[in-house]
Structure formats: C-alpha cells, structure tokens
C-alpha positions in Angstrom: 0.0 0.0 0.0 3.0 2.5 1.1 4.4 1.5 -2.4 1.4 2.2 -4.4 0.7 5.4 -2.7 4.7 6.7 -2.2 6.1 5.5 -5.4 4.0 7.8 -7.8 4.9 10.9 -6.0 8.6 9.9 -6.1 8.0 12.1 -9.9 7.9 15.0 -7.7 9.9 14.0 -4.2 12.7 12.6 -5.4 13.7 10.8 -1.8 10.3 8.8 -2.3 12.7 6.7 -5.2 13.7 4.3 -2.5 10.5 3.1 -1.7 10.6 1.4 -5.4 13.3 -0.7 -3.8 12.5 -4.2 -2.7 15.5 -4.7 -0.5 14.1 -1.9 1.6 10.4 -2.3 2.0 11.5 -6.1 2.9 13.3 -4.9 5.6 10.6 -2.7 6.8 8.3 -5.5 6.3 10.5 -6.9 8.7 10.9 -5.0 10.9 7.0 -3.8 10.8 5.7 -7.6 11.7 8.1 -7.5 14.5 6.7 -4.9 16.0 3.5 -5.6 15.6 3.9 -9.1 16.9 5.7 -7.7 20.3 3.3 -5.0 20.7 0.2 -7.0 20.5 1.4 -10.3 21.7 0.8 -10.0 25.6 -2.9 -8.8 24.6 -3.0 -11.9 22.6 -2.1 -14.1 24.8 -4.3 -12.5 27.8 -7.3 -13.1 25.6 -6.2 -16.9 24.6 -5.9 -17.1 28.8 -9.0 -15.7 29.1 -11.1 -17.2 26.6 -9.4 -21.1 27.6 -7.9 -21.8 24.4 -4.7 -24.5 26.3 -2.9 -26.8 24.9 -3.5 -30.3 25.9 -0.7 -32.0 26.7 -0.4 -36.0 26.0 0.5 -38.5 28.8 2.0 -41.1 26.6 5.3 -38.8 25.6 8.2 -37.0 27.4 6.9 -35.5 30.6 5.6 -31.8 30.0 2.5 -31.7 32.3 3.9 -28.1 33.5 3.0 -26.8 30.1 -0.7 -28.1 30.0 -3.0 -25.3 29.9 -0.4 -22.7 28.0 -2.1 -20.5 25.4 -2.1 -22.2 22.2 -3.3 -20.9 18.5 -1.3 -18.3 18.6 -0.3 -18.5 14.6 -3.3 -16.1 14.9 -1.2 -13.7 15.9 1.8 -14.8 13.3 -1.1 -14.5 10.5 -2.2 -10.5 11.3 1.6 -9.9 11.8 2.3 -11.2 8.6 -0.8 -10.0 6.3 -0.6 -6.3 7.6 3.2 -5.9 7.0 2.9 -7.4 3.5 -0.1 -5.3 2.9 1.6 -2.0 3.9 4.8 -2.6 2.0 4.6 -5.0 -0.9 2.9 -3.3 -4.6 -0.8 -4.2 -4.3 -1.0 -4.8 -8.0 1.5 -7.9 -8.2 -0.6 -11.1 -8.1 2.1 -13.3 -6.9 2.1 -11.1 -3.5 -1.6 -11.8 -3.5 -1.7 -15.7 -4.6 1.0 -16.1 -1.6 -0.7 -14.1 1.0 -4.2 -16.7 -0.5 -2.3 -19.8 0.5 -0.9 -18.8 3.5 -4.5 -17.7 4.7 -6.1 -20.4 3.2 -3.4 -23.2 5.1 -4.6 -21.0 8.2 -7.8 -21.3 8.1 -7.3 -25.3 7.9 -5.4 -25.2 11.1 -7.7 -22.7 12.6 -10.7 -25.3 12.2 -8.1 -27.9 13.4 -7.6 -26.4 16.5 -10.8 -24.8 17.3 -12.7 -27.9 17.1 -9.7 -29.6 19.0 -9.4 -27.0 21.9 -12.7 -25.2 22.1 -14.9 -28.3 21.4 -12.5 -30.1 24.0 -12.6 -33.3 21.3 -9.3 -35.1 21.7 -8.8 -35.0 17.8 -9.5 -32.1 15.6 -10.5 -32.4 12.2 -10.0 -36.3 11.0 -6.7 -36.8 8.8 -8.3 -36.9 5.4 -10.6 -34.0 5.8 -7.3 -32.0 6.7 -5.4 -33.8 3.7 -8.7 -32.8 1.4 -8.8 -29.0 2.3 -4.6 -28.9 2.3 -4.6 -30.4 -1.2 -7.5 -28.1 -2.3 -5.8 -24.6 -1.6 -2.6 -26.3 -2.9 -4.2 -27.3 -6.2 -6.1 -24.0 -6.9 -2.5 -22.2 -6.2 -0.6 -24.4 -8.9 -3.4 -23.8 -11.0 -3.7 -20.3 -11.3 0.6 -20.1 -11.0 0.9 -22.4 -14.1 -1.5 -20.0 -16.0 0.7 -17.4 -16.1 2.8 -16.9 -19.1 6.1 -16.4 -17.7 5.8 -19.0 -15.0 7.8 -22.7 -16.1 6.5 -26.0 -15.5 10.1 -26.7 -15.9 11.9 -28.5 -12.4 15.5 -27.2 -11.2 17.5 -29.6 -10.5 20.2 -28.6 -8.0 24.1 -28.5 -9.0 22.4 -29.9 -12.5 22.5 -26.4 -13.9 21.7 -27.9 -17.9 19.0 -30.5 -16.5 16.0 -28.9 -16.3 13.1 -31.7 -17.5 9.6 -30.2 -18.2 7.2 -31.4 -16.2 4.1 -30.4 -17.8 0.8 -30.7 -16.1 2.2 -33.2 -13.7 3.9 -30.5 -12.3 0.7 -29.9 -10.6 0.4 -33.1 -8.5 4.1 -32.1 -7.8 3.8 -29.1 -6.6 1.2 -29.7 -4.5 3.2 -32.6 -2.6 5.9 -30.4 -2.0 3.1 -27.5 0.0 1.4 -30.0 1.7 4.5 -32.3 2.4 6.0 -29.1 3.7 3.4 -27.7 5.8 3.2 -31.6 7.3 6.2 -31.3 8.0 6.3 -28.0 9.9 3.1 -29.2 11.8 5.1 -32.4 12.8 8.0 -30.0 14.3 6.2 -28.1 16.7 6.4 -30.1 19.6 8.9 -27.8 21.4 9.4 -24.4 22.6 10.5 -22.6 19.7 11.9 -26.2 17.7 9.1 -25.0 14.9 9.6 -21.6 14.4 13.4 -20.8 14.7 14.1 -22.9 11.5 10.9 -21.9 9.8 12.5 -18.8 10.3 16.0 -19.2 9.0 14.3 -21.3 5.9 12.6 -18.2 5.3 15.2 -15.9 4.8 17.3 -18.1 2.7 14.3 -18.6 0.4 13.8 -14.8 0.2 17.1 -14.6 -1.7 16.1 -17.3 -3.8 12.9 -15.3 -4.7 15.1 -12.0 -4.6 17.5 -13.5 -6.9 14.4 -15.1 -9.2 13.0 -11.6 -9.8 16.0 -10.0 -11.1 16.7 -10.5 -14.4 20.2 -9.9 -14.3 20.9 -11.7 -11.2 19.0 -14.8 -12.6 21.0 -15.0 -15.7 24.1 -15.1 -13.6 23.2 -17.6 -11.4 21.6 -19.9 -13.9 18.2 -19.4 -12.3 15.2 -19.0 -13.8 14.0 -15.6 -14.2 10.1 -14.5 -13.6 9.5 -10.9 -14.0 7.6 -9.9 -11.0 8.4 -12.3 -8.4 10.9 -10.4 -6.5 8.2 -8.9 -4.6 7.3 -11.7 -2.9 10.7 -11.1 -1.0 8.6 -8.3 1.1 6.6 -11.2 2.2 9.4 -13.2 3.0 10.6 -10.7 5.6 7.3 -10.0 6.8 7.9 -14.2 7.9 10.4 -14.0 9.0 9.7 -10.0 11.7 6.5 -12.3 12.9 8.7 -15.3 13.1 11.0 -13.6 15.1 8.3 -11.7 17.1 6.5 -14.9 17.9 10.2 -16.6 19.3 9.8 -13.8 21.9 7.1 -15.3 23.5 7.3 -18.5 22.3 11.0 -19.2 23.7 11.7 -21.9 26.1 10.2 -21.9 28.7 7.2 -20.8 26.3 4.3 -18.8 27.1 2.6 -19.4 23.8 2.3 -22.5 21.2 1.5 -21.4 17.6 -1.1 -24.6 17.0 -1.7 -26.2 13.8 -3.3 -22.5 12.4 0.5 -21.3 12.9 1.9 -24.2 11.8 0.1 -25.4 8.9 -0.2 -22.4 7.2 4.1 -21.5 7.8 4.9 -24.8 6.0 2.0 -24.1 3.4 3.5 -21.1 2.9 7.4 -22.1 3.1 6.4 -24.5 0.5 4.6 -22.0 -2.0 7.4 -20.0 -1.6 9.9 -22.5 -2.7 7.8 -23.4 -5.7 8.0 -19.5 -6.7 11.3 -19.4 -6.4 11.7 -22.6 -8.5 13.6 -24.4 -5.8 11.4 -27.3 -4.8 13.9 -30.2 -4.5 16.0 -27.7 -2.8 13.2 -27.1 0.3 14.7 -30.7 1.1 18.1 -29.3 1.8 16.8 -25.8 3.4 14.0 -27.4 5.3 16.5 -30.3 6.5 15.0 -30.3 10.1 11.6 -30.9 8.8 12.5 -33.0 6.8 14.7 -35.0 9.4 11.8 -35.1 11.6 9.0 -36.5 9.2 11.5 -39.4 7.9 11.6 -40.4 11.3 7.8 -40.7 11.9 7.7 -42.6 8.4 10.5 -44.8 9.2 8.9 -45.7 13.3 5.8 -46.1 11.8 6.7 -48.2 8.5 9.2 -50.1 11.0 6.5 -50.8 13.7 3.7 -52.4 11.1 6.1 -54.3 9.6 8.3 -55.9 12.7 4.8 -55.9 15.0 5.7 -53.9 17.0 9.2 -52.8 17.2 10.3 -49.8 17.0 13.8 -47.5 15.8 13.4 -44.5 17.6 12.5 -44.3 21.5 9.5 -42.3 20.1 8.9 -40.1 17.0 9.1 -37.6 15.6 12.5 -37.3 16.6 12.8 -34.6 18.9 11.1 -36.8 21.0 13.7 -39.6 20.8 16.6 -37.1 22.0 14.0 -36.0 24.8 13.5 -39.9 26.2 17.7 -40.1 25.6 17.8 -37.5 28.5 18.8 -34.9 26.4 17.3 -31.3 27.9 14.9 -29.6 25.6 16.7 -26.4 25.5 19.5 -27.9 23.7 17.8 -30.0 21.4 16.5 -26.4 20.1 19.1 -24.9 20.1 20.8 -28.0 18.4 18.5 -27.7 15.5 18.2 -24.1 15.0 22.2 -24.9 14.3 21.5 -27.7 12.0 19.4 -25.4 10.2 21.3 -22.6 9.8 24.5 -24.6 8.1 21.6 -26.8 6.2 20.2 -23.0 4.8 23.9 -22.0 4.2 24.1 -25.0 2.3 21.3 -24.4 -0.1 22.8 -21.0 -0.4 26.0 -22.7 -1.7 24.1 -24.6 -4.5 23.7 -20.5 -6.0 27.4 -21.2 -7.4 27.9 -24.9 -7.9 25.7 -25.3 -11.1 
C-alpha cells in the first residue's frame, strides 16, 4: 500500500525513489511484523488465557505436564503480523504477492478449524486426517493452477548442482507441486512439539528462500546464477521478511520456557507457505536441503511407523518424531532447540551454496 501510494509521488519527491526498492520495504516488512507481533502479543495471549484456548498435553510422551493449559493458537497472531506488513509494503497490483498471502491464509484457516474444534470443542482430535489432507490439497491445487497460468511462469523442475538438466514437467507439475506445499506444511506441523523447535528454523528457511525469490526476480541476477528468471516475483521477497519479523516476534514469547504455542493454524499455514514460496522461487527439491530439520523429523515418523507395522511392533526411535527420541535419551529440551536451530542454519547455508555450484 505504502508502495502504491509513495512511489507515484517519487516524480515529484525525489527521496520517495527508495520506496521502489524491494531490498528496503522487505526490511521494513521486517521489521514492521516485529513490532506488531511484540506490541500486541501480551494482549493476545491475555485473551487466549481468558477465553481457555490451552494446549492439551499428551500423557504417553516425554513428561511436560507443567506446560498443559499454556495459550495455544497463537499463529493467529503470526497471521495478522504477517498479512498487515505485507499489505503496507509490498505493490498491491503484483498477483504473486496476493496468490501467496491466498495460501498462507487459506493453510490458516485449515489449522484454525483444526484447533478450534480440537481445543474449544474439547474433542481429543480435531478435524479427521483426510478432511485436513482434502482442504490442504484443495488450496494447494487452486494455487498451482492459477501459478501455471501465467505466461512467464515454467513448468520446468531445477534440479540442484544440474545447472543444464531442467526436465519439463508439464501438467504433472501440478500433482508435484502440490506434494511439496502439503508435504511441507506436514512437516512444519510435525516439528512443533517444542518451545521454539518450529519456528526458529521456519524462520532461517525463510530468509534463505527470500534470496532465492530476490534473486528469481531479477533479471540480471538470474542469468548469472543460472536461475530462472520471472519478471515480478521479486516482490514476494517483502513477504518473505514479513515471515520472518513475525517469526521472530513470535520466538519472543514462544521461547523456552514458552508462554505461547502457535497450533496447527501457525503451523500449517508457515509450512504451506514455506512450501509456496519455494515453488515461486523454482527451488522445490532444494526445500529438502533448506528445510532439513523438517525433513529429518518427518523421515523419522515414516521410518517408526513403517518399522513398527512391519516388525509388530518394534520400534527404531525411542518415540517419533525425533525430537522426542533425543527428549527420552535424557537430552534437555533447550539444547535439542538450540541443536536444531544450528543444524538449520548450516543446512540453509548450504542451499545457499548450491547459487554457485551449477
């Protein structure tokens, strides 16, 4: 908004240029869902006291009964962070911005329903596994379909450190695409079973990809990197820092020992998002390396449960996902975090690598 209202005065005010520069409104984006989050997070979390929305904590896991009761759905607050930061500083009239901002919302509102019917209808399930799966793969499809329609957008797959191997995958790039958003936002909602285990590597994830769109949306940039170039989508950067302020703003209260958990609307629609963002940026095989934790973590519930079906009964891991293992091990939760927020910072500065080795 700030953009389409600044930028056409810049004619005139010649200081009002740098507003048409994405580097800096992502920043501000930044910086503006940081705020926002610390500012209004204590009144969220008062009214998700007062209104009884707890988390329920299960009895057949590592020991955390001190946490039952603690405010949970508070991706509500990561959502409004993130929506009125992008709103104020992205251009208005670029549709990618807008088709982002409709599956992050959208992957919300799945996790929303999730947990309201979970915590306020005091069921011990919220909605039933396919009914999520249906709605996940519903916003994810619609999304493909309406990316794929636009002319400069490729239904070709990058293939990382392949930098000549680029097969085109046609309309089953669709199906694809779609398991990558709802694998990834799976996999975030798999992760959050610790004080800030979800969010400190949905944030780093976030900032690498927002070069990776950066770099997508400049032309010159693209072509020296071997990337694909899409005119437009460096604007979806300002949403990426816009993550990555409310990410940050949401660690502050969500730190160990946590006073808030973000819930399946925080972290459904995150990985939905995370994954959107990596098929913009034509990076989807490379989510694997950035989102390593997540991906680390969802192996190992595939693995214990393929493992325990197929032995009867016996089991790799003490318990999955894996955080959970390292908990039973003895291993105190604070540096199992902190652990993996280091495992996915090199695993992001990895991906970053790839940029040259093509």
């Amino acid at each position: 908004m700030i953009y389409n209202v600044l930028v056409p005065l810049s004619q005139d005010v010649g200081f009002l240029n740098v507003f048409r520069y994405i580097t800096f409104r992502s920043v501000w984006a930044l910086l503006t869902a940081l705020i926002i989050s610390i500012l209004f997070g204590p009144a969220m979390i008062r009214w998700l006291q007062r209104v009884k929305f707890g988390q329920h904590i299960r009895e057949d896991g590592p020991k955390h009964q001190a946490k039952q009761g603690t405010p949970t759905m508070g991706g509500i607050m990561i959502i409004f962070s993130v929506v009125i930061s992008t709103i104020l500083w992205a251009d208005l009239t670029n549709h990618y911005v807008w088709l982002t901002l409709l599956v992050f919302a959208g992957f919300g509102a799945i996790g929303f329903a999730d947990d309201y019917i979970m915590v306020v209808k005091k069921r011990n399930k919220g909605l039933s596994a396919k009914t999520k799966f249906f709605f996940q793969c519903a916003v994810a499809t619609i999304a493909i379909a309406l990316l794929i329609q636009e002319p400069a957008y490729s239904t070709q797959l990058s293939v990382p450190f392949f930098k000549n191997f680029n097969p085109d995958l046609g309309w089953f790039y669709l199906p694809f695409a779609m398991v990558v958003m709802v694998g990834a936002s799976n996999a975030v909602n798999l992760t959050d079973g610790l004080d800030g285990l979800a969010i400190g590597p949905m944030v780093v994830a976030m900032a690498c990809f927002a070069i990776f769109i950066y770099v997508t949306g400049n032309a010159k940039l693209a072509d020296y990197l071997d990337m694909h170039s899409i005119q437009g989508m460096g604007e979806v950067t300002v949403f990426c820092g816009a993550m990555v302020g409310a990410g940050l703003g949401f660690l502050w209260f969500n730190a160990h020992p946590a006073q808030v958990f973000m819930g399946d609307v925080g972290s459904l629609s995150l990985g939905g998002a995370l994954g959107f963002v990596a098929v913009l940026a034509k990076q989807e095989l490379l989510l694997a390396i950035v989102g390593g934790v997540f991906v680390f973590e969802t192996l190992s519930v595939i693995l214990q449960v393929g493992y325990f079906k197929l032995t009867g009964g016996k089991r790799i891991f003490k318990m999955a996902p894996l955080h959970h293992h390292f908990e039973l091990k003895g291993i105190p939760e604070s540096k199992i975090i902190v652990r993996f927020w280091i495992l996915s910072i090199l695993m992001a500065l990895m991906a970053l690598s790839t940029l040259k080795l093509r």
